[in-house]
N, C-alpha and C positions, 0 to 999 in steps of 0.2 A: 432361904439359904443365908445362914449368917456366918458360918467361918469362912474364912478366907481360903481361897485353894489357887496358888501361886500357879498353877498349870495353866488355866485356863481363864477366862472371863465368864462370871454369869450370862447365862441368856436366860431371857422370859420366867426371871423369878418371881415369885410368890407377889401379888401385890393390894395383897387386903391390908395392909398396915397404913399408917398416917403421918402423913407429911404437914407441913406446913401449911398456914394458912395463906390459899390461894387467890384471893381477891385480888390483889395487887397486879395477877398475870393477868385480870381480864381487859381486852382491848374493843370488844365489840359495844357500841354507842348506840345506847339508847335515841330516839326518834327525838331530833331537834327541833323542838314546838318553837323554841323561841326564832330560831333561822327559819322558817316557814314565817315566821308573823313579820318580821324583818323585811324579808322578801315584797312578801303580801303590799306591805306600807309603803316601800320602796317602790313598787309597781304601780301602785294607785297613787302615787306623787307622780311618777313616769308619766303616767294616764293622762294624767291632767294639762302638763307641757305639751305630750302629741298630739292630742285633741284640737289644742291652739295651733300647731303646726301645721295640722291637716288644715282647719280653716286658713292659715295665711299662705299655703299653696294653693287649696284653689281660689282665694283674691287673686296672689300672683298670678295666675295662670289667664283668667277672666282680666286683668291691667296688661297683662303682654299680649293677647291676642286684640284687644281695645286699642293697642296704640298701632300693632302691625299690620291689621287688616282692615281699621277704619279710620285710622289717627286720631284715636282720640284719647285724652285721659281719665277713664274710667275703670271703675272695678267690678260695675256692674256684669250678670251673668252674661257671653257675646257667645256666637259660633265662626267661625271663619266662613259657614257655607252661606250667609249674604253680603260677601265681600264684594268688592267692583272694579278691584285691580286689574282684572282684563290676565290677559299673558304675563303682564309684573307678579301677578301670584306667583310663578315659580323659582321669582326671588325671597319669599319671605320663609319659606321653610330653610332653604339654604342656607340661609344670614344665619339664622335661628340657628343651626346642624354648625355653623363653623363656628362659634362661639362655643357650644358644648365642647367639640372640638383639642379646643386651646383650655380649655379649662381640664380636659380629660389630662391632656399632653402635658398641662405646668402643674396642673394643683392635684388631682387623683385620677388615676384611670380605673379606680373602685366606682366611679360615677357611670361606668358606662355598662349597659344592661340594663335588665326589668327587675331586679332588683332582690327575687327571691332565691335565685339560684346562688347568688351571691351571697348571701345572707346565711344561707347553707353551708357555703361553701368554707366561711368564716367560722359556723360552730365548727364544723369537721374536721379544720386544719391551723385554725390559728387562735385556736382555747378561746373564741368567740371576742376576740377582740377587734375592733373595726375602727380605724383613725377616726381622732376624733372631727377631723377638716369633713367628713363626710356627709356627719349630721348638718353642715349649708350648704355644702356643695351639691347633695343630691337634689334635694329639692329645688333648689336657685337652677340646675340645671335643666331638671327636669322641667321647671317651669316654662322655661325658655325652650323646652324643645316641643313639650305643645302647645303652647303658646303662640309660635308659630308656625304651627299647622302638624307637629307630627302626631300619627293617628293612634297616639296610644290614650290611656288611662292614667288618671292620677295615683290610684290606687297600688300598684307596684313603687314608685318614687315616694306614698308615704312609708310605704311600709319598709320601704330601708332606710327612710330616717328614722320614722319610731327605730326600727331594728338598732342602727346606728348611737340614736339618743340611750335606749336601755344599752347598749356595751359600754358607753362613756360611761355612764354612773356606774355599771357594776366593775371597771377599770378604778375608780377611784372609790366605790367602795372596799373595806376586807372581806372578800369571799372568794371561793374556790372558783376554778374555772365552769364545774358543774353548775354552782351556781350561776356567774357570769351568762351561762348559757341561756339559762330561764329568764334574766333580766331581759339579753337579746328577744326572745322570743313575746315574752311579753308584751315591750314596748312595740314591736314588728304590728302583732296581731291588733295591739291597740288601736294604733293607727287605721289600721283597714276597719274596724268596729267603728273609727270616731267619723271617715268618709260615707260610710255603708248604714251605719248603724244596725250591723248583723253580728252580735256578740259571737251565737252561737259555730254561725260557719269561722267567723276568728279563731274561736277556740280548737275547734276541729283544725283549722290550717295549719295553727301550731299545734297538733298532735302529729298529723297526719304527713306535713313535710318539714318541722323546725325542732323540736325537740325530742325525736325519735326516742320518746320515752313516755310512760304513761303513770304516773305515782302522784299522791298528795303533795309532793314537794315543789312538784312542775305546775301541776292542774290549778292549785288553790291560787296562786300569786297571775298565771296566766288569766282566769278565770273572772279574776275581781280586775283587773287590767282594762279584760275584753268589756266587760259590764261597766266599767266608770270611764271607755270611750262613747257605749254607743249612750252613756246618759246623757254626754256633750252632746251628742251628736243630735240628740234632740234641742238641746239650750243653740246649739251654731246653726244647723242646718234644718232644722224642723220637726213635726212630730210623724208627718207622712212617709211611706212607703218611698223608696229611691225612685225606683223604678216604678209609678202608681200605674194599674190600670183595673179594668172592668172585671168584674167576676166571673168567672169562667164554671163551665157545667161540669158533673160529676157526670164523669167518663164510665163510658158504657164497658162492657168486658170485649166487645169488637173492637173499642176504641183504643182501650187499655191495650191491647195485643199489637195494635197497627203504634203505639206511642214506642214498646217495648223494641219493634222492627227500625222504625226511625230511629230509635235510642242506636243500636248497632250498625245500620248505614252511618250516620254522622260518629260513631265509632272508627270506623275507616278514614273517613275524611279530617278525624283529630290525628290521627298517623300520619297522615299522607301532610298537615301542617306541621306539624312539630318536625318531622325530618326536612320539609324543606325552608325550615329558618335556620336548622345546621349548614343547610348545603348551601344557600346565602351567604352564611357566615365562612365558608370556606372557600366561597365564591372571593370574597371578601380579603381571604388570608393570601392570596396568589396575585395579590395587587402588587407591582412594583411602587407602591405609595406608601408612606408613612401611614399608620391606622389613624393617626388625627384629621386626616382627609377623607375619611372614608364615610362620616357622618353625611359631611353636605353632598357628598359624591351620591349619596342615598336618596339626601332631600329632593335630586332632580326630580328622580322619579316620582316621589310625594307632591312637587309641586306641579306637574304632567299630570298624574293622573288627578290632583284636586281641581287642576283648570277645566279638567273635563267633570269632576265630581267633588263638586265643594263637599257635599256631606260627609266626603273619606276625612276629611281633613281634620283636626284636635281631638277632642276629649271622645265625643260624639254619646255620652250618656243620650241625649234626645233621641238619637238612632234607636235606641235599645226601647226604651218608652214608646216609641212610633209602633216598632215591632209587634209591643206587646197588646197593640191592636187590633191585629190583626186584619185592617182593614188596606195595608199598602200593595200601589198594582205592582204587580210580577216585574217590572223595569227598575222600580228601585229596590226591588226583593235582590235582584240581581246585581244592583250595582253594590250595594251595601254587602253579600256574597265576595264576588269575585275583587271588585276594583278597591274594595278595605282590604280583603286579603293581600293583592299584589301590594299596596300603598304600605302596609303596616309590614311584611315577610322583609320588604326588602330594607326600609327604616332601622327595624329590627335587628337583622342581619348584619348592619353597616356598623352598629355599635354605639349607636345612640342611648341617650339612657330616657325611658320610658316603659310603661306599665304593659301586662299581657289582658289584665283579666277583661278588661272594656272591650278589645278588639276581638279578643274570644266570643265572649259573647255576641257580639255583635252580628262576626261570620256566623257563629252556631246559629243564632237566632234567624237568620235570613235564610241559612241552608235550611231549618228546621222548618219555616214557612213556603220555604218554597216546595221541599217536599210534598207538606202538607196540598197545598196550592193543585198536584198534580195525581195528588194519590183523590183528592174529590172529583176531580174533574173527568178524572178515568172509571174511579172506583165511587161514586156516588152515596152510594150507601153506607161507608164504612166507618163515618158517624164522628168525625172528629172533628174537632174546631183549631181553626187557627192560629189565633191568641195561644190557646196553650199548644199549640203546635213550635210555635216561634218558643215557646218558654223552657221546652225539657230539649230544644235545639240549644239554646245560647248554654242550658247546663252540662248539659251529655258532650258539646264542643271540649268545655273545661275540662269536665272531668275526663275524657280520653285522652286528651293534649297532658293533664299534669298530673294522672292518674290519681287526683284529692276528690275522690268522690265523693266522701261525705259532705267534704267543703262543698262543695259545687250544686248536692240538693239541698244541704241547710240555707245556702247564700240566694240561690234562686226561690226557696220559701220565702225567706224573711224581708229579701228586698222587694219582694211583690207583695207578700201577704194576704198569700192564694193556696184554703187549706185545700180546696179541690184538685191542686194541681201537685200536692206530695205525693199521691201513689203514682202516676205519670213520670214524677220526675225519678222517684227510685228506682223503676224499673227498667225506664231510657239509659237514666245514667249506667245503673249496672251492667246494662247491658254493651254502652260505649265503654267501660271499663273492661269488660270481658275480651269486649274485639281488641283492645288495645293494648293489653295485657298479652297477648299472640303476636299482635302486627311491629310492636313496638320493644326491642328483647335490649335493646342496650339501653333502656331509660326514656321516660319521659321527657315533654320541653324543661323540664324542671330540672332534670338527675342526669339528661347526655353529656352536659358539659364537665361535671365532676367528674363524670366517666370516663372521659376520652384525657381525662389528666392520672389516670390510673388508680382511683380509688373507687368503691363504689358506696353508693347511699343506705342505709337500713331502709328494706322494705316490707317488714314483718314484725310482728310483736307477737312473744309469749313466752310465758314464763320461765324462767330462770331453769334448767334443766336438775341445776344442783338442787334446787327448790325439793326436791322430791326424793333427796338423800339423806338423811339426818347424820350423824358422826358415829354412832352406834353400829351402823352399819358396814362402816368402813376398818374398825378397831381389828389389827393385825395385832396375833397375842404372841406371834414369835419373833418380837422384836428384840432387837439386841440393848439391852441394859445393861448400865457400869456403877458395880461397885464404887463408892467412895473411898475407902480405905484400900485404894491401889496407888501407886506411886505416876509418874507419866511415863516414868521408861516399861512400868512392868505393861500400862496399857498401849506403847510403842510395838513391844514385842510381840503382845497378842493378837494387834493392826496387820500383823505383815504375811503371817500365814494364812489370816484367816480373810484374805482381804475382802474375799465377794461377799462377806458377809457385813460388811462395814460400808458400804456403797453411797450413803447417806452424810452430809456434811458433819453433821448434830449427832452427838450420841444423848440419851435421857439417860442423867446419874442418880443413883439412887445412894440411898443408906446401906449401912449392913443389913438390916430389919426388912431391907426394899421402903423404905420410905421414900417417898421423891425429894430432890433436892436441885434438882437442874439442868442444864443443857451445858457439854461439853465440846467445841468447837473442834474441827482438826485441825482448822490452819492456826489456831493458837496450841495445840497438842504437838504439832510438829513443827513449833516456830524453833529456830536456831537460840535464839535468845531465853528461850525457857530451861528451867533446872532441870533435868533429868529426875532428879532424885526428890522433887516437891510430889507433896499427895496434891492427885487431881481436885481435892476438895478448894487447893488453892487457883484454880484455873476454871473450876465454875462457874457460867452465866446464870444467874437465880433473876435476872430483870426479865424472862424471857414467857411468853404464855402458853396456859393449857387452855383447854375447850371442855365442855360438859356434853355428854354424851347425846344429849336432846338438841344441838347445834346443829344447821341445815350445815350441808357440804360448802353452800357458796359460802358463808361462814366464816368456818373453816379454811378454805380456801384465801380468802380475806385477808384472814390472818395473817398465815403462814406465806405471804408473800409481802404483808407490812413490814414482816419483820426478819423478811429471807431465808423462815424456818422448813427445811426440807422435812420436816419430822416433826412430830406432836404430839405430845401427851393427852390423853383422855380420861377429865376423871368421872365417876360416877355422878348423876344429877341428885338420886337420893343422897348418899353419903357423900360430900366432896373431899372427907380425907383417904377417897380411895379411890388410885386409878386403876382402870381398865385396860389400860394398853396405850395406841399409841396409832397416829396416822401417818402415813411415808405420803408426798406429793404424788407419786406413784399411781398411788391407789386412785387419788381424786381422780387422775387423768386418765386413768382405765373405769371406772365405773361412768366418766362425761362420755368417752368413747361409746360404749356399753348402751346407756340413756339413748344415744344420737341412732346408733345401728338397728336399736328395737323399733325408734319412729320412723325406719325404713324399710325395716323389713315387713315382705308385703305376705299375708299368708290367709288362707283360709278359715276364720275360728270353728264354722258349723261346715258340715259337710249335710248336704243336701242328701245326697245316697243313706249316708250310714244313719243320718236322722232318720229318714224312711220307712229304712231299714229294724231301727228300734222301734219304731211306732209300730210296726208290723207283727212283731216279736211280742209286742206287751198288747195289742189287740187280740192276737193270740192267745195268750196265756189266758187277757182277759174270758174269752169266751170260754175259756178249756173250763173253767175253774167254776164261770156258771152251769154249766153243762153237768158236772159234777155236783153241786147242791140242788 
């Protein structure tokens, strides 16, 4: 349509003719290699600091329990369970919990917990940035809190310093919060790689619970992170297995079946933990006490039950090794079960700041052997051993309690480096992850507490819905287009009748010819201050973008929210001096609707009868037809 007809406004004019050249609208960015290699470098600098970290908390830890439990000054490896303090033991955890304490109360109460929930809780809601007082406070704390006897793990306390050290650098690096996130997650996972030296469950930890995202831009920088801690971890702590023990047999299919049942009893019992360190913790919350009392108010009981059970008391890695002997009697299967649980739930709960994953284990591993212990002794034949009994226990514990199941079989392979014992342990696990995935509806020990602050955690991945729309598909050809050679009152005039057809911020202005030429705003069409009688050619947005028809929806989508475009131009991908039409937000939001409804809706594809039924039909025919030749 090229003359002008003062009556009305063009709609969905001809639009084979050619516009301008459009490169200058395009906003969608190519894949930044150089911010992935940035990262990457940055990460393996990180690596190398946490590594050292990890090592001078466990010195720390190994000097505080040396001067607490034996006076002496060393940094050499100690446990608290050959101490000789007699009943004084149940001043040393105490001292230890009131000192954390005042450091929670003056300097950060981010110090207190196990470290990963927190860690979460900071990509989720505060663009992953973590003071930087954190990175000494946590571990200076935590040291001091097992150090003197409380029954956690180191492993949670490094990993929110790494966590802590990666947000400081990506704070004073320039990078996007996106990015800041992966810095956190990196240095987090490093840490537990430079203690463990188990790359690969690092990496899974942060897919699985820290970066709720799975792309080149996350994996690559996490990845070389996790791999230049656990190379420390050989130059700091050695080249052996953490956890070393005996080679275990390849499981029989009776075996495998009785591992799979175990896996889902201790599925129940990671439920039945993980709710009652909430319920501790709200035990906890109905104290007329200030929370800075609430630590050593914890310790009593830590130091009670260690008087009775030195072995409940610190780090207790040797627990986990003893376990994986499978040769301890049914009395300390039991106390390391029950009396670390109560010692650690209530610790825990008090708001201490110390690790989960060691006392996890720990219980797992004792429930798993004890299990074991009573399913031979009844069931004789049933062909399992109890090394690896104790083994897919201390993992199927984790992985029900924090629902990282990959983490929790990569972590239990590599820290034992027991290939016999991976199909046991995927099977136990999955199956404590099934029970607990049921038993557990508000969240892991991991995801309750984010929960109960009224957000909730991503616990799914796949792909992008828009992924599967391209722009083509969405191109609306009866959209409303404006001539250029109209004035703004004559486009005033033709706004007010027609209004439902105007619904859209953006109008797309075209040429007489329909050539493109731009996007037309209303609130500048109907600002007071504009001339009436100016052609719209002078009220034109031309900085504004189109999209190529081969552009996915997310896109698109992208776009037109970068730059607040309710509306969009689409021009062809063969020819680009020709557009196709035009996309309304609309549209994106009923075709995501659309996408969502079909992966619910539940239906039938084959119908069993009327297949049958055709098979019958054409068996039929078949014979009719030989019958006739």
């Amino acid at each position: 349509m090229t003359n002008k007809d003062k009556s009305t406004i063009p709609l969905s004019p001809s639009l084979t003719n050619s516009f301008k050249d459009i490169k200058r609208f395009q906003t969608v960015k190519p894949v930044q290699y150089s911010r992935v290699l940035l990262l990457s470098l940055q990460a393996i600098f990180n690596a190398l600091i946490i590594s050292l970290l990890a090592r001078l908390l466990v010195v720390l830890i190994d000097l505080i329990t040396n001067i607490s439990f034996y006076g002496k000054l060393s940094a050499l490896p100690a446990s608290p369970a050959g101490n000789h303090w007699g009943w004084w033991v149940v001043l040393v955890p105490v001292t230890g919990s009131l000192l954390v304490g005042v450091m929670a109360r003056f300097g950060s109460a981010a110090i207190r917990g196990h470290g990963i929930p927190e860690a979460m809780e900071t990509i989720m809601l505060k663009e992953s940035k973590i003071p930087p007082a954190i990175t000494f406070l946590k571990p200076l704390s935590a040291a001091i809190s097992i150090g003197t006897g409380g029954p956690f793990g180191a492993e949670g306390p490094i990993i929110a310093t790494g966590g802590a050290f990666g947000s400081l650098t990506g704070q004073i690096m320039h990078i996007s919060p996106g990015e800041r996130k992966i810095m956190l997650a990196a240095g987090a996972c490093a840490g537990m790689s430079a203690i463990f030296g188990s790359p690969l469950a690092a990496i899974m930890l942060a897919i699985e619970l820290l970066l709720f995202e799975f792309s080149p831009r996350s994996l690559i920088p996490v990845a070389l992170s996790c791999i230049t801690g656990a190379a420390m971890h050989f130059i700091l702590f050695g080249i052996y297995p953490v956890f070393n023990m005996a080679g275990i047999p390849v499981p029989t299919i009776l075996a495998l079946l009785t591992y799979i049942f175990m896996g889902a009893f201790i599925g129940f019992a990671a439920s039945f933990v993980s709710r009652s360190v909430y319920w501790v913790e709200d035990t906890f919350e109905r104290l007329p006490i200030h929370w800075m009392w609430w630590p050593a108010l914890g310790a009593v009981f830590v130091g009670i039950i260690g008087y009775y059970a030195p072995v409940t008391m610190g780090v207790g890695y040797i627990n986990i090794t003893n376990l994986l002997t499978g040769n301890l009697p049914l009395t300390s299967l039991l106390v390391l079960c029950c009396l670390k649980y109560f010692s650690w739930v209530i610790a825990l709960g008090s708001g201490t700041s110390g690790g989960t994953l060691a006392p996890l284990f720990t219980i797992g591993g004792a429930l798993g052997a004890i299990t074991g212990y009573f399913l031979l002794k009844y069931l004789p034949g049933i062909q399992i051993n109890l090394a690896t009994a104790a083994l897919i226990g201390m993992a199927a514990m984790f992985a029900g309690a924090s629902r990282a199941v990959l983490t929790s079989i990569l972590f239990a392979f590599e820290t034992t480096g027991q290939p016999n014992g991976l199909l046991p342990l995927l099977g136990a696990c999955i199956a404590a992850y099934l029970v607990s995935f049921f038993m557990m509806k508000k969240g892991s020990i991991m995801t309750e507490k984010i929960g109960r602050r009224g957000f909730s955690t991503p616990d799914t991945y796949f792909p992008d819905m828009l992924l599967k729309v391209k722009a083509k598909a969405l191109i609306k050809q009866s959209a409303v287009m404006i001539h250029s050679d109209y004035s703004v009152q004559e486009l005033r005039d033709w706004c007010i009748p027609n209004f439902s057809k105007v619904t859209n911020r953006f109008f797309i202005a075209t040429e007489a010819n329909s050539s493109f030429l731009g996007y037309i705003d209303k609130k500048v069409l109907f600002a007071e201050n504009i001339d009436a009688e100016l052609s719209i050619r002078q009220i034109i947005r031309s900085d504004l973008p189109v999209v190529s028809e081969d552009q996915f929806a997310n896109s698109v989508c992208e776009i037109m929210g970068n730059v607040e475009l309710d509306v969009i131009a689409v021009h062809s991908n063969k020819d680009k001096k020709k557009i196709l039409g035009c996309i309304e937000a609309s549209d994106i939001v009923r075709v995501y609707s659309e996408l969502h409804k079909r992966d619910g809706h539940y239906h039938r594809s084959i119908s069993l009868p009327k297949l049958a039924m055709r098979l019958i039909i054409k068996a039929k025919f078949f014979i009719q037809s030989k019958k006739t030749i």
